[in-house]
ROMARGU-972724 format. One line per 5 residues: for each residue x, y, z of C-alpha. Coordinates in nm, 2 decimals. Layout:
X/Y/Z ~ ... .
This chain:
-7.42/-0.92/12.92 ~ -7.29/-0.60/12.73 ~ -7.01/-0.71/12.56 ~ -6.81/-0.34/12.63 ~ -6.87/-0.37/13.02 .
-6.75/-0.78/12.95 ~ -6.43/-0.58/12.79 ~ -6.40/-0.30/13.02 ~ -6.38/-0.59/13.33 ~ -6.15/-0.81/13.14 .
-5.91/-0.55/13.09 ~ -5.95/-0.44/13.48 ~ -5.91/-0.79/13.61 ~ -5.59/-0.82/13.38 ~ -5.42/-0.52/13.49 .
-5.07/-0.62/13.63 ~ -5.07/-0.39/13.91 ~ -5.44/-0.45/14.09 ~ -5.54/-0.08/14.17 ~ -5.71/-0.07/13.90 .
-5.94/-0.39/13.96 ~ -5.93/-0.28/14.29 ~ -6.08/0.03/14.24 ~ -6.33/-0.07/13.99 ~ -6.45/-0.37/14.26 .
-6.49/-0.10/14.54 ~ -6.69/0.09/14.33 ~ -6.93/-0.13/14.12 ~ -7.27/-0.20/14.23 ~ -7.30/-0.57/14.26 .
-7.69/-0.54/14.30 ~ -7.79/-0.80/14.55 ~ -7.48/-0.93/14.58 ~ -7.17/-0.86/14.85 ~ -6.82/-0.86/14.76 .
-6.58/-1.03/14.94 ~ -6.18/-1.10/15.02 ~ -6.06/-1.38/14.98 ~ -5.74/-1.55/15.11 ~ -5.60/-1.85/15.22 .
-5.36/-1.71/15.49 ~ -5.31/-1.38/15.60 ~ -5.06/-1.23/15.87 ~ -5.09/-0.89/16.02 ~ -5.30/-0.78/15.77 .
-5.17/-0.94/15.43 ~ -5.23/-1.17/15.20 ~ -4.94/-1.45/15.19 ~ -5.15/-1.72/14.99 ~ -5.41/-1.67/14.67 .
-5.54/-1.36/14.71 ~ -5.89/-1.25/14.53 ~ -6.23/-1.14/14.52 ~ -6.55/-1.36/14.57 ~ -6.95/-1.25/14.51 .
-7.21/-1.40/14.69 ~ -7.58/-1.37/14.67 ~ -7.77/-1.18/14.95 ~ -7.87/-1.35/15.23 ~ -7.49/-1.47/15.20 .
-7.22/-1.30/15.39 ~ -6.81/-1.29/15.40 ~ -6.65/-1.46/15.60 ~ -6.33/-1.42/15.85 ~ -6.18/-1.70/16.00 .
-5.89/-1.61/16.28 ~ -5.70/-1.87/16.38 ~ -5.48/-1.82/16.75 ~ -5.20/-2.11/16.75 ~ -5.00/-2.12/17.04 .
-4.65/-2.01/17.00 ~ -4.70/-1.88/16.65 ~ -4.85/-1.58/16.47 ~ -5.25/-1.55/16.45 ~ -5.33/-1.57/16.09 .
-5.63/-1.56/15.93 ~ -5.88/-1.70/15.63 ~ -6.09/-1.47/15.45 ~ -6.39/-1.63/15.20 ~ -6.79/-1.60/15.12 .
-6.99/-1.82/15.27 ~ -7.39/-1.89/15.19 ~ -7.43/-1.97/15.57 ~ -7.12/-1.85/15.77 ~ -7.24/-1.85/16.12 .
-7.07/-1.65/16.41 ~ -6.89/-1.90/16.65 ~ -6.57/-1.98/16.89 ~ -6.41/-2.31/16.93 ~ -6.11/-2.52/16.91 .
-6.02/-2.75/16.60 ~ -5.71/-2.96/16.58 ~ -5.54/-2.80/16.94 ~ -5.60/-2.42/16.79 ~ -5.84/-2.20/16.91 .
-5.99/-1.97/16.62 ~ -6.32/-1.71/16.61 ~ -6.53/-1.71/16.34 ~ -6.66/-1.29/16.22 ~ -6.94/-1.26/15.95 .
-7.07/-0.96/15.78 ~ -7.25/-0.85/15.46 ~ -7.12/-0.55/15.31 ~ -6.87/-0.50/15.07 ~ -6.48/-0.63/15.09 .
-6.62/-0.62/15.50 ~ -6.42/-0.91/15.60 ~ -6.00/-0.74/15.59 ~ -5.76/-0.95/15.73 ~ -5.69/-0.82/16.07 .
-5.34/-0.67/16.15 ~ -5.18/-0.74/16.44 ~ -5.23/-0.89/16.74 ~ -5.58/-0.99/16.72 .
């Protein structure tokens, strides 16, 4: 790779406030690839646990798993997945929905009362 776009994303990804990753990653063309969010839990919309950005390769999509517990706030898990796969089920005593899609940062955690 170009080593001044290696530097240019280095110092994006290292900026301490985000926007300016964040505008850079909404911006670049990843080719045949889609951009993600990613996120271990999110609540109403936001990120509480390890927020970041994930590429896959087209066919691949991102992912958005929403998770409905009874008696407790609907949270959700954002990712890429090579072969996410649209479904509905119940796993442990939750119910949760599975969304896919393939266009860029496509997959944001839903706010509210989903």
């Amino acid at each position: 790779m170009d080593k001044l776009f290696l530097l240019v994303l280095s110092v994006l990804c290292l900026s301490t406030d985000g926007k300016l990753s964040r505008i850079f990653l909404k911006n670049f063309d990843w080719g045949e690839g889609v951009a993600c969010h990613v996120c271990k839990r999110s609540v109403n919309g936001h990120c509480l646990e390890n927020k970041d950005n994930c590429v896959v390769e087209v066919p691949s999509s991102c992912e958005t798993k929403v998770f409905y517990p009874v008696g407790q706030d609907t949270y959700a898990m954002l990712t890429c997945n090579r072969q996410c796969k649209e479904t509905e089920g119940v796993a442990n005593g939750i119910r949760f929905k599975i969304f896919c899609c393939n266009k860029d940062f496509c997959n944001k955690p839903p706010s509210g009362g989903t």
